[in-house]
N, C-alpha and C positions, 0 to 999 in steps of 0.2 A: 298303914300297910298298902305298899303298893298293888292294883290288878293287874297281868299281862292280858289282854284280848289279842287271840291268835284268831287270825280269819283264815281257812282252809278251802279255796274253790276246788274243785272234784269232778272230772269226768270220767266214766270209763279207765280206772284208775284202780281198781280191787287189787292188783297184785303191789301196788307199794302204799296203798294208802295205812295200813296197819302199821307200818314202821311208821309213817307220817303222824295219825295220829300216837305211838307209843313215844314218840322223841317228845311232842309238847305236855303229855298227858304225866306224863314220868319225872318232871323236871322236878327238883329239889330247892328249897330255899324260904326265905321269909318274903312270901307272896301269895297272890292269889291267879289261880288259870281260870281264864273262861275260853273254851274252844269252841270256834265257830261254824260249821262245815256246811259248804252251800253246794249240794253235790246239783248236777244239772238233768239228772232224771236218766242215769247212767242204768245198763242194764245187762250189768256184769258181775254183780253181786252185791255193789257197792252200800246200796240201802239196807242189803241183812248186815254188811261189816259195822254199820254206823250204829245199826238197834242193838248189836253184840256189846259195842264198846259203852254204849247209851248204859247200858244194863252194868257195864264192869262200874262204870264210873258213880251209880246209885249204890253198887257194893262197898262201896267205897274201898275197891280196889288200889286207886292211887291215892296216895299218902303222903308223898313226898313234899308236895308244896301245903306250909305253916296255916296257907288262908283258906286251904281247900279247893278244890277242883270241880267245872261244871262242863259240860257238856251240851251242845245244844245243836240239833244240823236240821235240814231238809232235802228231800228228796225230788227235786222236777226240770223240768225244763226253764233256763233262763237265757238271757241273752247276749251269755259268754262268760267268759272270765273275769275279765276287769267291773261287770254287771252284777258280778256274783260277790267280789270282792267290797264293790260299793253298798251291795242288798243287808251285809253283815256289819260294816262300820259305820252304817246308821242306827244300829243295835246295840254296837258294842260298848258295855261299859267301863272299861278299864279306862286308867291313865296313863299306859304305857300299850300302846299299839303295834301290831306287823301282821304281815300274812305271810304266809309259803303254800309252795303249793302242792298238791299232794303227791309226788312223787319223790319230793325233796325232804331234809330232816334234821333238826336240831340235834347239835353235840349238845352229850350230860354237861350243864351247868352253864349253858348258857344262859338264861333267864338270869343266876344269881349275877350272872358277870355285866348283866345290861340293867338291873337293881339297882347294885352296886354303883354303877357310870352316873345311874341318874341321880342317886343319892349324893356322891361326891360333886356331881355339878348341877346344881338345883338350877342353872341359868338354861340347861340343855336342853334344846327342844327335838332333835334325833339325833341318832347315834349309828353306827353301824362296825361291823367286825371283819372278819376275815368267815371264806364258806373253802370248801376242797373240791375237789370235783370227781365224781364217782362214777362207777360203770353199774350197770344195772343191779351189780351184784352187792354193791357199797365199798367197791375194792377202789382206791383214789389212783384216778388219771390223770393224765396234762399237768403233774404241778410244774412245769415252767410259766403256765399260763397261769394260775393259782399266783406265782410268784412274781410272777411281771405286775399285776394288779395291786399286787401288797408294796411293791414297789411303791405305786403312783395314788395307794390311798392312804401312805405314810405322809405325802406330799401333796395332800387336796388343796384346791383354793377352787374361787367358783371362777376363775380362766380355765384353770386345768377341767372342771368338770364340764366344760364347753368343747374342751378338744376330746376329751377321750370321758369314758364311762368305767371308773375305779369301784365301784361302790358295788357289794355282790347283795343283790335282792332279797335272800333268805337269809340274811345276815346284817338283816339292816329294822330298827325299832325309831318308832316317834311319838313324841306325847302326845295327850287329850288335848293341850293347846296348839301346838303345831296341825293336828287335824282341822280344828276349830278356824283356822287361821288359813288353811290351806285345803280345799277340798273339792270334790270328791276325786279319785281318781279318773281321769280322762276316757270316758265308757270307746270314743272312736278309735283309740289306741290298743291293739289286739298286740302288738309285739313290743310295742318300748312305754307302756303305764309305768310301767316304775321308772324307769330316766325321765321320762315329763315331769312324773312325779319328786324326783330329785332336785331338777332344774328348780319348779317353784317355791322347793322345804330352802332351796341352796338362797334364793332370795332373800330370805329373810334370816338364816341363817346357818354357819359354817356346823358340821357335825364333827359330834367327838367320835372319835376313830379306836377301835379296842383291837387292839392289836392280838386277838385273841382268834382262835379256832372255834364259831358258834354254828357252823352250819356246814349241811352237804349239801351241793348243788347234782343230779344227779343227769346225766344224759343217756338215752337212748333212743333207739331209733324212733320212734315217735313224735319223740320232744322236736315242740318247737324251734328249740333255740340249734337244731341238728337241721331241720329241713328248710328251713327260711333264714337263715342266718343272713345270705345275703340281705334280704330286703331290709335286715329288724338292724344290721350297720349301718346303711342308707338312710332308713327313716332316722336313726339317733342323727344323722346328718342334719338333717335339714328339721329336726326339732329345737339344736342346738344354733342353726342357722335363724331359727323365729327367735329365740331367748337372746341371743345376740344383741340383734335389732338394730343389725349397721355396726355394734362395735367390735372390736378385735378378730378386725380381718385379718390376720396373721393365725390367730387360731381357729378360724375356718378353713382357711389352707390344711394349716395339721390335721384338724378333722378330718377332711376328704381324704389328705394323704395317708393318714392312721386306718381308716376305716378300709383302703385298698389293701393295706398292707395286713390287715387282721383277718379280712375273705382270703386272701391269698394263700394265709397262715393254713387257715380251716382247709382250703382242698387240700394241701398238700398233708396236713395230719386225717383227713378223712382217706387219703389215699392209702399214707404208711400204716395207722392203725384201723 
């Protein structure tokens, strides 16, 4: 029986992290959950939400997954996200790996549907789906951009994933050996860990694509990917510019030019909406 290890970094995050944890905690299937929560010593209620759900989880509240459900967090000051991320998947036991982060939230059945993938392709070392994109409230926004994505992670190769970034982060799982083989996440990378992270899984190998609804990506004003967007396009520039390494200058062109073209996108949808 397969394990999922969900890894959960956490700041300052009390009014979504309860959906966060209810979407992994809640999953159904012939599996087992282990969830990880590395909260950073947040002081918003965060640490009473985690001892609340500690205690649901001993009740053996959640049932749904065959292998049964664990729960494990801490509460302090660490030295960010992608440090938080790394602190848990030197812990984590599972065979099947991912993080989200806590504002963000798995659609019911996702687990079974990433199971499933890895069971029908025993070769697969990650995988990733399709995620939506929500307003604070979990109401779905922007799907043209939702769909322009699905477009181009029906059509991955590792050129394309040099020119542009298909692949949606809370929507994406990899195995115990692909970790093994590839690790840890890049602690200097504060906005693009998960596309560095991409880049070196993409090295070694192409992932199966689930053409499936497994996630919400959720934005609001706080969110990073809202107030730095510029820089976090730029830097996948010139990350994909190191991974290159001199080849397919044609699509380092694209890059630069995509990356203008998708800042551009954002002022003018941060203007109208």
């Amino acid at each position: 029986m397969h394990t999922i290890s969900v890894i959960i970094p956490s700041y300052q995050q009390a009014q979504y992290l309860p959906m966060t944890l209810d979407s992994v905690l809640s999953q159904e299937g012939d599996f087992a959950i282990e969830c990880l929560v590395m909260d950073g010593g947040s002081q918003d209620g965060s640490a009473e939400i985690l001892e609340r759900y500690t205690q649901r989880v001993r009740r053996r509240e959640y049932h749904g997954a065959a292998g049964g459900v664990t729960l494990d967090s801490v509460s302090r000051p660490d030295r960010g996200q992608t440090h938080a991320i790394n602190t848990w998947l030197e812990r984590a036991t599972g065979d099947i790996l991912a993080y989200i982060n806590s504002d963000d939230t798995y659609a019911p059945g996702a687990f079974a549907r990433v199971v499933e993938t890895f069971a029908r392709h025993p070769d697969t070392i990650w995988c990733h789906g399709l995620a939506r994109i929500v307003d604070d409230r979990g109401r779905e926004i922007r799907s043209f951009v939702s769909a322009y994505r699905r477009f181009w992670a029906r059509r991955y190769s590792y050129p394309l994933l040099l020119t542009l970034n298909p692949i949606a982060q809370p929507a994406t799982f990899w195995s115990r050996r692909a970790y093994e083989s590839v690790w840890p996440l890049a602690e200097e990378e504060s906005l693009c860990m998960d596309y560095e992270y991409w880049l070196r899984l993409g090295m070694i190998a192409d992932p199966v694509f689930l053409d499936a609804h497994l996630a919400d990506f959720r934005v609001h004003t706080d969110a990073k990917s809202e107030t730095r967007y510029r820089e976090q396009f730029y830097r996948e520039y010139e990350l994909a510019t190191r991974y290159a390494d001199g080849a397919y200058p044609a699509r380092m062109i694209l890059h630069r030019l995509h990356s203008w073209m998708v800042v551009g996108a954002y002022h003018i949808i941060k203007r109208i909406f």
